[in-house]
C-alpha positions as CSV (number, residue, x, y, z in Angstrom):
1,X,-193.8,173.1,-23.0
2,X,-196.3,170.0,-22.7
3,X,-194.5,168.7,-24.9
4,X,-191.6,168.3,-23.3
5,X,-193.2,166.8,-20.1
6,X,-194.2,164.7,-21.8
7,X,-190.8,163.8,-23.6
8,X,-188.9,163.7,-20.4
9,X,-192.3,161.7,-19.3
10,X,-191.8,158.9,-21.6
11,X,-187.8,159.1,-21.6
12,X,-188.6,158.3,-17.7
13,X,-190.9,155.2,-18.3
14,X,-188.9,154.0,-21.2
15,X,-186.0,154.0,-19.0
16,X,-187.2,152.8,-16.0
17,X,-188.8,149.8,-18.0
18,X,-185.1,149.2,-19.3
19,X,-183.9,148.9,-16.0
20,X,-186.8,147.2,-14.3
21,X,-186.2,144.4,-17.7
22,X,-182.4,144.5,-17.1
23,X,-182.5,143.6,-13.1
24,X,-185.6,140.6,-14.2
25,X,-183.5,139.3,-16.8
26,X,-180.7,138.7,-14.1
27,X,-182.7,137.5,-11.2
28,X,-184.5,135.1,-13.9
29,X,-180.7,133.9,-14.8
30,X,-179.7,133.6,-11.2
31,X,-183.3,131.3,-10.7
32,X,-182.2,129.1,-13.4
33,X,-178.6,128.6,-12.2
34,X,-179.7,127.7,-9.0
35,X,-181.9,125.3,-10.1
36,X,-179.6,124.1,-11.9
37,X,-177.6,123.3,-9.1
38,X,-180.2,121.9,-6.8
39,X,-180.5,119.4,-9.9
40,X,-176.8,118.6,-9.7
41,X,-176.5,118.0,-6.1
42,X,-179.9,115.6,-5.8
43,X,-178.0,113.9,-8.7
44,X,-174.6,113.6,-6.8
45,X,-175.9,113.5,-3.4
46,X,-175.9,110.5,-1.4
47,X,-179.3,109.2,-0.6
48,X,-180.8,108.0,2.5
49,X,-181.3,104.3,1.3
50,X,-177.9,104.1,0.1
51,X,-176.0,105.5,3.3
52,X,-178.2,103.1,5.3
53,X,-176.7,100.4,2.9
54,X,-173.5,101.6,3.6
55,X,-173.8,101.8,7.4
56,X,-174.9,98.0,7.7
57,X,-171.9,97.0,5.0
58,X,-169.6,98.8,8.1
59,X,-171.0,97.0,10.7
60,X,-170.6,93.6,8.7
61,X,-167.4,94.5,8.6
62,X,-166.3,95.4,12.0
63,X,-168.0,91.8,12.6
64,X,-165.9,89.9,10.6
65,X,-162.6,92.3,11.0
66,X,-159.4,90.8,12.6
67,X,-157.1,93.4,14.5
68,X,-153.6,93.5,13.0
69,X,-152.3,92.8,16.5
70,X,-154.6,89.4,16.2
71,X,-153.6,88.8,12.9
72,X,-149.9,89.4,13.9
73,X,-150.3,86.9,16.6
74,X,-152.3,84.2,14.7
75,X,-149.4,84.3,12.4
76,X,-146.6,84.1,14.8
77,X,-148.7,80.7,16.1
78,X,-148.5,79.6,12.7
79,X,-144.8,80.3,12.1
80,X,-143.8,78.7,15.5
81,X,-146.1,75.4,14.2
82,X,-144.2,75.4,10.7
83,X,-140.7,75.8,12.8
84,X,-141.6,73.2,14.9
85,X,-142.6,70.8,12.1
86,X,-139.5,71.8,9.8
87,X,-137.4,71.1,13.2
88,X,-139.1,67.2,13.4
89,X,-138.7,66.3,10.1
90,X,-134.8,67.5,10.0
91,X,-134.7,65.0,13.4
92,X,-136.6,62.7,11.5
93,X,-134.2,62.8,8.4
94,X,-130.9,62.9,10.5
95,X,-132.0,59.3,12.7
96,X,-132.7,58.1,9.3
């Protein structure tokens, strides 16, 4: 009779041991994929330095930006001057 105690004893152990080893190897897996990935996004991410970079490449920009509506206008000033010039010379050429 002891020994099937202690059979069913060490049948027990053996498989709890499996199963304690099964659910380790997966949580170890899981550890190293998420590591993994932490390594992957501080490679991808964007750092502080360079987003400040960014942000004061912006602001240069909105500086020196013209509005289309401005630009538009500048353009229509532009086009009246050329009109105006074409419109002298053909007076200049006809009295000629």
């Amino acid at each position: 009779m002891e020994g099937i105690f202690t059979e069913t004893a060490w049948l027990i152990v053996t498989c709890a041991i499996a199963v304690i080893g099964y659910f380790l190897k997966k949580t170890v897996t899981e550890i190293h994929d998420c590591e993994r990935d932490v390594q992957t996004l501080r490679e991808e991410c964007v750092k502080k330095e360079e987003l400040q970079e960014i942000h004061k490449d912006l602001k240069d920009v909105q500086i020196n930006y013209i509005h289309k509506n401005d630009f538009f206008k500048e353009m229509a000033k532009i086009d009246n001057k050329l009109e105006r010039i074409t419109d002298i010379m053909m007076d200049w050429r006809v009295n000629k």
